[in-house]
C-alpha positions, 0 to 999 in steps of 0.5 A: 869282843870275844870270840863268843859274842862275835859268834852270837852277833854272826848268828843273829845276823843270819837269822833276821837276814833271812827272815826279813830278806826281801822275797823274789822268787823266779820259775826254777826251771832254765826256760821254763813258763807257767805252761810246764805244771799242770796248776791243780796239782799243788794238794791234789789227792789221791797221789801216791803213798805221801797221799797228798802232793805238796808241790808242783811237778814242772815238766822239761827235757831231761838234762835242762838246767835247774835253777835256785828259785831264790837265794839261800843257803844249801841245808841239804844236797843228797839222796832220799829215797822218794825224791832221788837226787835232791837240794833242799835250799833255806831262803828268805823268810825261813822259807825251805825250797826243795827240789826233788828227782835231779838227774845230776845234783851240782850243789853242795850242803853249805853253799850260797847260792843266788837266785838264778845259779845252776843247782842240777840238771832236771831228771827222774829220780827216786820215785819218778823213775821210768816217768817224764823228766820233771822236778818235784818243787815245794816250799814249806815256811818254818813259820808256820801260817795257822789260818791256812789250815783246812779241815781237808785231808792233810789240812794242817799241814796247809800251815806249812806248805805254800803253792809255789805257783802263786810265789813266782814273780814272773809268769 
């Protein structure tokens, strides 16, 4: 077999293994409870220059341990200018998990990670500076769902966008 097909059968391998990999994810916060996010705050307007929030902010101690939701593969470890310190992390179902405003960010661009591991610390970077400790917490699917959308502000982007709140397996 050539070098190419093997690549070819590597790579398709991947794309149904993430996209048919069963999905199991847990609160990304070490210790945290559904009591740590206020849950009205996923599509809550007016918030801030994104107009819209997106995710959930769960609040902890600065420096708690922030875990990988689900398994995956690091597409992103860096800085963005509104999240700060951030991992953006593909898991199951063409799903993107993107943690936002880590104090200090243990992952690296490529790396595995299972459900569970250590990615950083929780913090106030980028826009939350000067604010309490928390992660900005999303999922957008990259398939996108079309009978989410809603004629709210942003509403399209509801095809895009899943509440994580309601994805958790444990409570």
């Amino acid at each position: 077999m050539t070098k190419t097909k093997v690549s070819v059968l590597i790579l398709a391998g991947l794309f149904f293994g993430i996209l048919f990999m069963p999905v199991s994810q847990i609160i990304p916060v070490q210790g945290a409870t559904h009591n740590d996010w206020h849950a009205k705050t996923f599509w809550y307007e007016p918030w801030g220059s994104s107009g819209v929030h997106k995710g959930i902010d769960i609040f902890a101690k600065k420096g708690t341990p922030v875990i990988a939701s689900t398994a995956g593969i690091v597409i992103y470890s860096g800085t963005l200018p509104k999240g700060g310190k951030v991992a953006l992390i593909l898991g199951p179902k063409w799903r993107v998990h993107y943690y936002a405003h880590l104090e200090q960010n243990q992952s690296r661009t490529g790396q595995l990670v299972a459900k569970g591991e250590v990615i950083g610390t929780l913090g106030d970077s980028g826009n939350a500076k000067g604010k309490p400790a928390h992660i900005h917490y999303s999922v957008v699917t990259l398939i996108p769902y079309p009978w989410r959308f809603t004629t709210e502000t942003q509403g399209y982007k509801k095809m895009f966008y899943l509440n994580p709140a309601e994805l958790f397996t444990h409570h």
